[in-house]
C-alpha positions in Angstrom: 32.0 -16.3 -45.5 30.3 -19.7 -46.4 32.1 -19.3 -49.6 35.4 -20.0 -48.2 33.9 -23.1 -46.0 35.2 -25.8 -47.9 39.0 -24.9 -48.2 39.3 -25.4 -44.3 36.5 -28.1 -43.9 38.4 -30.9 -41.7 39.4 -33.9 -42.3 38.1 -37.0 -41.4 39.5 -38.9 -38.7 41.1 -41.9 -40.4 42.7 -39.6 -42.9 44.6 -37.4 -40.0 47.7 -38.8 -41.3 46.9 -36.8 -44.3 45.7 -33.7 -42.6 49.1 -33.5 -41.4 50.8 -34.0 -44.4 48.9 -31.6 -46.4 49.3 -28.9 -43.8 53.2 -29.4 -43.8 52.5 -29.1 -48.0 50.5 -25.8 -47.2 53.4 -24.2 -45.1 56.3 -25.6 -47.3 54.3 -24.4 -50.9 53.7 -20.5 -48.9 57.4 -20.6 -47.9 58.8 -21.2 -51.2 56.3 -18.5 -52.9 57.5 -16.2 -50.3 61.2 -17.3 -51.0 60.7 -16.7 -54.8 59.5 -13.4 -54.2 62.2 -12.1 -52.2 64.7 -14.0 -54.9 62.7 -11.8 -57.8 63.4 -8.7 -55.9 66.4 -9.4 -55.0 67.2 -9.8 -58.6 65.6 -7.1 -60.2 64.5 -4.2 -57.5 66.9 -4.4 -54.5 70.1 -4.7 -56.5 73.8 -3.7 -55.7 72.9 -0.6 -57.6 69.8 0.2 -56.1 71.6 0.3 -52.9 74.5 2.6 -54.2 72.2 4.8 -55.8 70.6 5.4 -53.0 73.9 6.1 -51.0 73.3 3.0 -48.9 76.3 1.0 -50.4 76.3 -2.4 -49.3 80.2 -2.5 -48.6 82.8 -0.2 -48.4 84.8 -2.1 -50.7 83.4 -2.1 -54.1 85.4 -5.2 -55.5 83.3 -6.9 -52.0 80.1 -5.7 -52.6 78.8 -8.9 -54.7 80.0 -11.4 -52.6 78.6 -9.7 -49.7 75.7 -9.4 -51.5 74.9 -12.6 -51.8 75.5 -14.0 -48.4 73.4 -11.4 -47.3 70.5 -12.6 -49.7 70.7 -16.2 -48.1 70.7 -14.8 -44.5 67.4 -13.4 -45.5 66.3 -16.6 -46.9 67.0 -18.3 -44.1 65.6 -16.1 -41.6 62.4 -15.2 -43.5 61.6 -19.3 -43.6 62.5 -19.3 -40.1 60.6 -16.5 -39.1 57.4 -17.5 -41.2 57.1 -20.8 -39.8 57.6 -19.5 -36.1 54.5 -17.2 -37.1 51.8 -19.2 -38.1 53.3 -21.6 -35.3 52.5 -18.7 -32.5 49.8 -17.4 -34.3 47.9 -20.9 -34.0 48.6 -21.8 -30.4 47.5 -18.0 -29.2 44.4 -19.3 -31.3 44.3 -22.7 -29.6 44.5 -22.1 -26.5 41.7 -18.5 -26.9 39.2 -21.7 -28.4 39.8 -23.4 -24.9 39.0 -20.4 -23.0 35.8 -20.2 -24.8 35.7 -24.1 -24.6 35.2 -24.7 -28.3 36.8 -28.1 -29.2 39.8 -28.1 -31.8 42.8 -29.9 -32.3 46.2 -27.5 -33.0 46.7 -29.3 -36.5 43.0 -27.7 -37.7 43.8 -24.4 -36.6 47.8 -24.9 -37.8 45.8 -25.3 -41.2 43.5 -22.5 -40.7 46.3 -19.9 -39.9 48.7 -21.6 -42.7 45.7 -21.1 -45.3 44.4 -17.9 -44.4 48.5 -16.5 -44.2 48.2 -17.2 -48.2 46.0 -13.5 -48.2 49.5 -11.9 -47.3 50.8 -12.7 -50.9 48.8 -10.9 -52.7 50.2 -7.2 -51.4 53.8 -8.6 -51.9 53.1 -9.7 -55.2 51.7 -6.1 -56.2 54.8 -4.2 -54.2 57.1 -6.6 -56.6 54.7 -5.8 -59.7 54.5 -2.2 -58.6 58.3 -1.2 -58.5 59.5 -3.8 -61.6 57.3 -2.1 -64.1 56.1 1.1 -62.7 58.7 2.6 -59.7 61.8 1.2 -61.3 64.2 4.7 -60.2 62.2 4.2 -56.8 64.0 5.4 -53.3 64.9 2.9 -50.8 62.3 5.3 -48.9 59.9 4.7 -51.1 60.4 0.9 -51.5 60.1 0.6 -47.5 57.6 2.6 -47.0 54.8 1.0 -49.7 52.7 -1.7 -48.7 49.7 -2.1 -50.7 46.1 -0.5 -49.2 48.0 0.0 -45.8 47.9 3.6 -44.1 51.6 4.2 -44.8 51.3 4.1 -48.7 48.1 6.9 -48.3 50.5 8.8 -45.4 52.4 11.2 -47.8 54.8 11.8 -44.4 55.6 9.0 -41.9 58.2 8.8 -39.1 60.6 6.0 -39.8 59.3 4.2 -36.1 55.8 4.5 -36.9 56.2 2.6 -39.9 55.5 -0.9 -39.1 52.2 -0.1 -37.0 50.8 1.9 -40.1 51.7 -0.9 -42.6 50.3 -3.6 -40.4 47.0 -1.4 -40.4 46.0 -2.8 -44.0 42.9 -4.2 -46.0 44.6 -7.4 -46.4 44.8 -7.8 -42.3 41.0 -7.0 -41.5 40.6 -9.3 -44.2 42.7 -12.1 -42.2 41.0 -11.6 -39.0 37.4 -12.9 -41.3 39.5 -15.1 -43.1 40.8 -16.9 -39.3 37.4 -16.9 -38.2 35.8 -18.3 -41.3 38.5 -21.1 -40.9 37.6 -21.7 -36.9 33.8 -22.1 -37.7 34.7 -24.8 -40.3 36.9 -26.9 -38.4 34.5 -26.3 -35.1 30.9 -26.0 -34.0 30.9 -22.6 -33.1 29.4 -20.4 -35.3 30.9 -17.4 -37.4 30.2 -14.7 -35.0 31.5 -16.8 -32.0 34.7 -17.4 -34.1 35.2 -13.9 -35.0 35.4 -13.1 -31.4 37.8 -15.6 -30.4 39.9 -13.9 -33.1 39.5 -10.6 -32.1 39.7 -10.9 -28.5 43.3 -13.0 -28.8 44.9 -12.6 -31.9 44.3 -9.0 -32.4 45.1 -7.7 -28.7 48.9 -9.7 -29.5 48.9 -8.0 -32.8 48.2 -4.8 -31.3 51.2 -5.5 -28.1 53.7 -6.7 -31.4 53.2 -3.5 -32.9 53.9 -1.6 -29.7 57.1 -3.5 -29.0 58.6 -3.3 -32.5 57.7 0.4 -32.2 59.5 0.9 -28.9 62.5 -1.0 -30.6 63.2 1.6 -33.4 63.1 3.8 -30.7 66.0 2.1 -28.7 68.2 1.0 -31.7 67.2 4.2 -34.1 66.7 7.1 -31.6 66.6 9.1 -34.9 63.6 7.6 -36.4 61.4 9.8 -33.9 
């Protein structure tokens, strides 16, 4: 992981006014990316049509669909800024206060950084999903659109009950690869070393990732007594 040292190497302490500007740049540059993505698919995948075709119109009243269209879209824009700044947010205090507990030294702006950069990894399967259904998948089902996430367990499970969905996305190449990514990013801005790190990630974040799945699970359940 030495090759990813220097993208979370800290900064030095007269430039901390810096570090705290650049990690605000770092969280506002992945929430527009994210934003642009869901605006592209918005455009082009998840259209009024899409949703009629798929006999999931998005109002009853055709002339009504548009406009409720679009205040749907900035709902989600709204909510998925909302939602990703609250996770890294979470992400790197559950982080924070695991390094105390193992009494490694940090300050909450490093590890904001570290959970902020390594969150960038997260892209790269929305960004095939969007590539994937524009060029490929374009008479996709909303089924099919839900359901893909890019070298997760879902997309190789041919069947999947609608509330074990989540959990078997979440289980995914890309999120090992944040869990190295994390501790890569703790041994650079501390003195412990990788292995150290790695457990201070796997013995906090991953036991909260596992409890998140869980609850989401149990909440299809209440709200979609169907899905199981």
């Amino acid at each position: 992981m030495a090759l990813f040292e220097g993208i979370f190497d800290p900064y030095p302490h007269y430039m901390k006014k810096y570090a705290i500007l650049n990690t605000i740049g770092l969280i506002t540059t992945l929430i527009i990316i994210s934003l642009v993505l869901i605006g592209i698919t918005n455009k082009y995948i998840l259209t009024v049509n899409f949703y009629e075709r798929n006999g999931e119109p998005v109002s009853g009243i055709p002339d009504m669909a548009s406009t409720i269209y679009q205040r749907l879209q900035q709902t989600i824009y709204l909510y998925s800024a909302i939602y990703l700044v609250v996770k890294l947010l979470v992400i790197a205090f559950i982080l924070y206060t695991s390094l105390y507990y193992f009494e490694i030294k940090a300050s909450y702006r490093d590890i904001l950084r570290v959970v902020t950069l390594a969150e960038f990894i997260f892209l790269i399967p929305a960004i095939v999903k969007v590539w994937w259904f524009y060029y490929y998948n374009f008479n996709a089902t909303l089924w099919q659109w839900q359901k893909f996430y890019f070298l997760s367990v879902a997309s190789f499970t041919e069947y999947i009950k609608p509330v074990f969905l989540y959990p078997l996305q979440t289980l995914n190449a890309f999120e090992l690869a944040y869990w190295f990514f994390l501790a890569a990013g703790i041994r650079s801005v501390t003195k412990a070393d990788f292995d150290r790190a790695l457990r201070v990630v796997v013995s906090s974040y991953v036991p909260l990732l596992a409890l998140w799945m869980v609850i989401v699970a149990f909440i299809a359940m209440i709200y979609y007594p169907q899905a199981y």
